[in-house]
N, C-alpha and C positions, 0 to 999 in steps of 0.2 A: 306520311313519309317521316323519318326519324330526321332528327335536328343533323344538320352536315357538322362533323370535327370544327372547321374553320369557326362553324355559327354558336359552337360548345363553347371553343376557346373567346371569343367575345363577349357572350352573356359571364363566361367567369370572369374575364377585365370588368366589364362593368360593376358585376358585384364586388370585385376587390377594392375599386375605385369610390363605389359608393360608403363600404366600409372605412375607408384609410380617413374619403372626406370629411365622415357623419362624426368622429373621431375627432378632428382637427376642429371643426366647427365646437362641439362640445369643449374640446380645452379651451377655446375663444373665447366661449361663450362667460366662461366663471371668472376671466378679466375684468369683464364689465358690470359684472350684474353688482358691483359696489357702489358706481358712480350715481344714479337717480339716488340716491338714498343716503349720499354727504352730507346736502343740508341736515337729515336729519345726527345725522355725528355729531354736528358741528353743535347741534343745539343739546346730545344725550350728552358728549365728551364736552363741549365747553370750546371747542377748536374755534381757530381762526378762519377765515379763507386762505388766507396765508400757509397755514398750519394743512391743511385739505390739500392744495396742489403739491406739497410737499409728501402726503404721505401719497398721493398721486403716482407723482413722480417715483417715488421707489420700485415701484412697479417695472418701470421700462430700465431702469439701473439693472435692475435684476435680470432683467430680458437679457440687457448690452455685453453683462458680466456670463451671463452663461454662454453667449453665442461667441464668446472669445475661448471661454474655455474647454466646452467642450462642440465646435462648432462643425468641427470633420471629423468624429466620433463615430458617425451612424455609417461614414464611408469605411471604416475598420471593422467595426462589429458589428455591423448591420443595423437597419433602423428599427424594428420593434424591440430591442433591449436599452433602445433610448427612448423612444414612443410612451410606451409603457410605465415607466419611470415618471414621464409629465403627467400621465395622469394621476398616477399617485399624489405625486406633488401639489396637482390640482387638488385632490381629492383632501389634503392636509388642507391647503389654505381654505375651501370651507368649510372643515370642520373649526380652525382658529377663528373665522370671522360668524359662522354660527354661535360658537359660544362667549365673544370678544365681549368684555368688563370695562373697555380702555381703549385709549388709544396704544399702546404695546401692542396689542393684539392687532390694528389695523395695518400697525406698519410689518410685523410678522404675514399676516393676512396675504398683503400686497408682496410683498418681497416674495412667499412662496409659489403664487398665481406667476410672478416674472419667471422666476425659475423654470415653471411648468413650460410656460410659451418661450421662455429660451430654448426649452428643447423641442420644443412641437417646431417654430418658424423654418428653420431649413430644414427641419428630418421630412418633417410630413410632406412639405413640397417636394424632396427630392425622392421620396418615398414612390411617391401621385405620379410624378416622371417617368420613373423606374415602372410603372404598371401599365403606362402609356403605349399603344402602339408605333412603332417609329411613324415617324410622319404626321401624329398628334400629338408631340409633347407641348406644343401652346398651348392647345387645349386643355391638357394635363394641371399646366403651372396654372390656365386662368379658373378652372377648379378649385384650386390650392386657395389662388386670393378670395375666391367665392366665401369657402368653407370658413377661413380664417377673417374676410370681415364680415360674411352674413354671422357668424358667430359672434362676433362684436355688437355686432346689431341688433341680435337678438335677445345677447344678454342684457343690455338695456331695455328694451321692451316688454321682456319678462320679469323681472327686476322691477319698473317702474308699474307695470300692473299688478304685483302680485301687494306689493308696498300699498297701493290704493286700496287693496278689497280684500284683504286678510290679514288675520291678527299677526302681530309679531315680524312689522316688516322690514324688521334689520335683521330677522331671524329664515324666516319661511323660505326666499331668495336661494338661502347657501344649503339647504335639508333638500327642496328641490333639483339643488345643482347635485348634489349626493348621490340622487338616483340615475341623471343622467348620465355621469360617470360611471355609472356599474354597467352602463349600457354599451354606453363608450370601451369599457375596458373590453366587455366581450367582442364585440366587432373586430377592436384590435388581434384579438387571440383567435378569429379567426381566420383575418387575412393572411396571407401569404409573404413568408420574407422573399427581400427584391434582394439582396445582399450577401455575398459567401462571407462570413467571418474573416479575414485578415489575420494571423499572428504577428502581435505586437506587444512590445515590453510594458510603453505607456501610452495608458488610456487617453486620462486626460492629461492636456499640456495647453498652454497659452497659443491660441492661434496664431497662425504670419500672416492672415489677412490677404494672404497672396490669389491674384487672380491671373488665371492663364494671359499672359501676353498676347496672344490673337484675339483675345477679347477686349481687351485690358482698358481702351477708348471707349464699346459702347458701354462696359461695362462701369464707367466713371458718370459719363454722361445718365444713364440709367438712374443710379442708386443717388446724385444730386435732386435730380426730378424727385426722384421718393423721398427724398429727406427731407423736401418742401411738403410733398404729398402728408407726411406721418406729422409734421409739424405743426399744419395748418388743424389738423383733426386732432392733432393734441391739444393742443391749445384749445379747440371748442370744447373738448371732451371734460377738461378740468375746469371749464369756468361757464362752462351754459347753465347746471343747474343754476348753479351759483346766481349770474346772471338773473337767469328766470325768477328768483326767489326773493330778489333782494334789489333788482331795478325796475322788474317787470310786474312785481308785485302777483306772478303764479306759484300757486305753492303744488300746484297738481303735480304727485309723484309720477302718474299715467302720462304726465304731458313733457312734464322733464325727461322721462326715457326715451318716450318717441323722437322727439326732438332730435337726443343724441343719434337713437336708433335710425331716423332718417336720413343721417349724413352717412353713414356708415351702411344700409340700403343701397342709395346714391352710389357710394363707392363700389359694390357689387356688381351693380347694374353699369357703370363705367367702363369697369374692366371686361364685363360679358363682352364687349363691345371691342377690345381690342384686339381679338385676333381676327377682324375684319379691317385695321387699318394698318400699313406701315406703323415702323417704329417710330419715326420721326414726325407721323403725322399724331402718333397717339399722346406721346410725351407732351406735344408743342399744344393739344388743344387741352390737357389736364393743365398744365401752366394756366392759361386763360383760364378756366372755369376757377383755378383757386383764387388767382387776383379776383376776380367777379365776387368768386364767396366771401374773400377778404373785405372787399368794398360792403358789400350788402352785413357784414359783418359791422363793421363798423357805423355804415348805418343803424343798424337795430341798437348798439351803445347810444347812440347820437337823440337817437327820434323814440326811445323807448317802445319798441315795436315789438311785439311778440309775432306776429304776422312776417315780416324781415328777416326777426332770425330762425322764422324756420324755411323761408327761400335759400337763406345764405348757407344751410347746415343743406340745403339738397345741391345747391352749386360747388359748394366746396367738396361734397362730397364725391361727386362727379369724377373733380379734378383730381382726389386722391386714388380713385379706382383708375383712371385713365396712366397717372404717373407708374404707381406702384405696378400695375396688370402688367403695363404694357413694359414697363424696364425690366419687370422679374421672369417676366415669358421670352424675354429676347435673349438675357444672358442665361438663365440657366439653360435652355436649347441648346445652347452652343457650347455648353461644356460638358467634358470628358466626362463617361457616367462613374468611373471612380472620385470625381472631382465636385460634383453637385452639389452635394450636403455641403461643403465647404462653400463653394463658390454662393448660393445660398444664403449661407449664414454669415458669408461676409456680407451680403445684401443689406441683410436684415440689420446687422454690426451699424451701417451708414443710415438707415432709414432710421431705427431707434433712437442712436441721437438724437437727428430729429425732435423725437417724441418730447424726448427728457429735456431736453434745454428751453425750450419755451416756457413748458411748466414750469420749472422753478425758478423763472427769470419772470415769469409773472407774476407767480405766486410770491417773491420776495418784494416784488414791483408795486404789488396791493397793499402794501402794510404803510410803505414812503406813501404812493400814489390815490390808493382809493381804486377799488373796483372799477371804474369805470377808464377814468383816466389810463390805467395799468393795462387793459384788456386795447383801448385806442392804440397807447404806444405799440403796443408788441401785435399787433395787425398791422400799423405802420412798418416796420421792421420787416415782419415777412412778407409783407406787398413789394418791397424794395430788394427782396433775394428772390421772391417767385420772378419778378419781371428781369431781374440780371442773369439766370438761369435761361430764361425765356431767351434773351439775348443769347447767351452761349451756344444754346440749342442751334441758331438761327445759322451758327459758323461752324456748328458740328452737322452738316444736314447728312452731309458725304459719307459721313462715318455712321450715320442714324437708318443711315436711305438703305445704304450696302449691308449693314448687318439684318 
């Protein structure tokens, strides 16, 4: 019996879906594939730790600066003429960090990789949406966090492995990511646009950040939860090798990737898990799991554990996927599908922060303070906004429960 229309038009969703994701995870992926392989910068460029979470940090600057300015872009011109663009962009930042002399190059490197995931974080998601059949857009968006942190996760992984067993491992990392992206690009050029083009005088313009008013409460409450979420995994993300290297006395590049790649798994595996709970139960139990990984974070500073902190990179990471899943699938559901890609990437706008303040507030914190001390403080810090969060949560339930 030939396949029914109905069963035609679902295996094409699938394969569109698989395309948009496999896409999204590869631009993730060349974010990270820098991070196991800082120490060694640190020691070819002469860098600080200080000097590392700073060019760090440029990264998510880049991310915060594109998603303002061209954040509702993909809802006018559709999203593969922005998509496509990221990959490029991807595609420049490893040709810069393949052939990088300097540190010039890292911080070019970094800043083009931001750029890229500025424009992948709300397109590709509202893309995923857009292919979704009504009735499964959570599912859709918990795709989207899949693709965009198993792609983080990976890129450490692969990065930290390739760094241990073949020559040239500030090199090999960005020539592999090269090929991924030609892979990447195809997929994209076959999917299907979700999008009719809009005529419009200007492209890009400074975003208004504005989110639909009927959402406008879960919509705050959501993206604070992630902004703890992206905070807690920035912070590990810029100072675990580091960490491992220099207190824990492992220099294994295979073990500093996983490490990171673990939290960022964790966080995958969190989110899978949130279009099986309310909104208010998913938010409230990512809270807990980040204070836990903060504590056990802290710990592993304290007690020099390398055992610690790879519990604390699987709790925290948890906590990140449960935050960000569950706040990014509840609001963009709920909005208008000319309004996605914006609403979105204002998401993104409040979680990045996030990302970017910690690092450089530790990274400057390390040069006064000392590694160790610096990483205590600013655990202490986000222990004390994850649990006030936690708290707000607890008096927003009404607004958490109903959405």
């Amino acid at each position: 019996m030939p396949p029914s229309g109905s069963h035609l038009r679902r295996e094409g969703t699938s394969v569109a879906l698989a395309l948009v994701a496999f896409a999204f995870a590869v631009a993730a992926l060349g974010a990270t594939l820098p991070t196991p392989i800082f120490p060694l910068y640190e020691r070819q460029f002469g860098l600080s730790t200080a000097a590392v979470t700073v060019v760090f940090s440029t990264y998510a600057i880049a991310v915060v600066v594109t998603l303002l300015v061209a954040g509702g872009v993909s809802d006018r011109v559709g999203r593969k003429p922005v998509l496509i663009p990221g990959l490029l962009l991807s595609g420049a930042s490893a040709v810069v960090l393949l052939t990088a002399q300097g540190t010039a190059a890292l911080y070019i490197g970094r800043v083009l990789s931001g750029l890229s995931v500025g424009l992948f974080a709300g397109t590709a998601t509202a893309m995923l949406v857009d292919l979704a059949p009504r009735g499964r857009r959570e599912v859709a968006t918990s795709i989207a966090v899949a693709a965009n942190i198993g792609g983080l996760g990976l890129g450490n992984l692969v990065s930290g492995s390739l760094d241990e067993w073949v020559p040239h491992p500030t090199r090999t990392p960005f020539a592999v990511d090269l090929g991924l992206l030609a892979l990447a690009l195809a997929a994209l050029m076959i999917a299907p646009e979700t999008v009719r083009r809009r005529p419009s005088g200007v492209i890009l313009r400074l975003a208004r950040l504005r989110v639909p008013s009927e959402i406008r409460g879960l919509f705050w409450q959501a993206a604070i939860a992630g902004f703890c979420g992206f905070a807690v995994s920035g912070l590990f993300g810029a100072v675990a090798p580091s960490v491992m290297a220099q207190l824990l006395g492992v220099q294994s590049h295979v073990l500093a990737g996983l490490v990171v790649a673990l939290l960022f798994f964790a966080s995958a595996a969190g989110q899978v898990t949130t279009p099986r709970l309310n909104n208010h139960t998913a938010l409230m139990a990512g809270c807990i799991c980040l204070i836990g990984g903060l504590a056990l974070l802290a710990a592993a500073f304290l007690l020099h554990s390398f055992a610690i902190l790879v519990l604390s990179a699987v709790v925290a990471g948890a906590g990140q996927g449960l935050t960000v899943g569950g706040g990014l699938a509840a609001v963009v559901a709920r909005a208008a599908p000319g309004l996605r890609g914006e609403v979105a990437s204002t998401y993104f706008v409040v979680t990045y922060v996030g990302l970017v303040i910690p690092v450089i507030g530790d990274g400057l914190a390390t040069g006064a303070l000392g590694l160790e001390n610096a990483g205590l403080a600013f655990t202490a810090v986000l222990g004390a906004l994850v649990i006030a969060v936690a708290a707000t949560l607890r008096r927003w339930r009404g607004v958490a429960t109903a959405a």
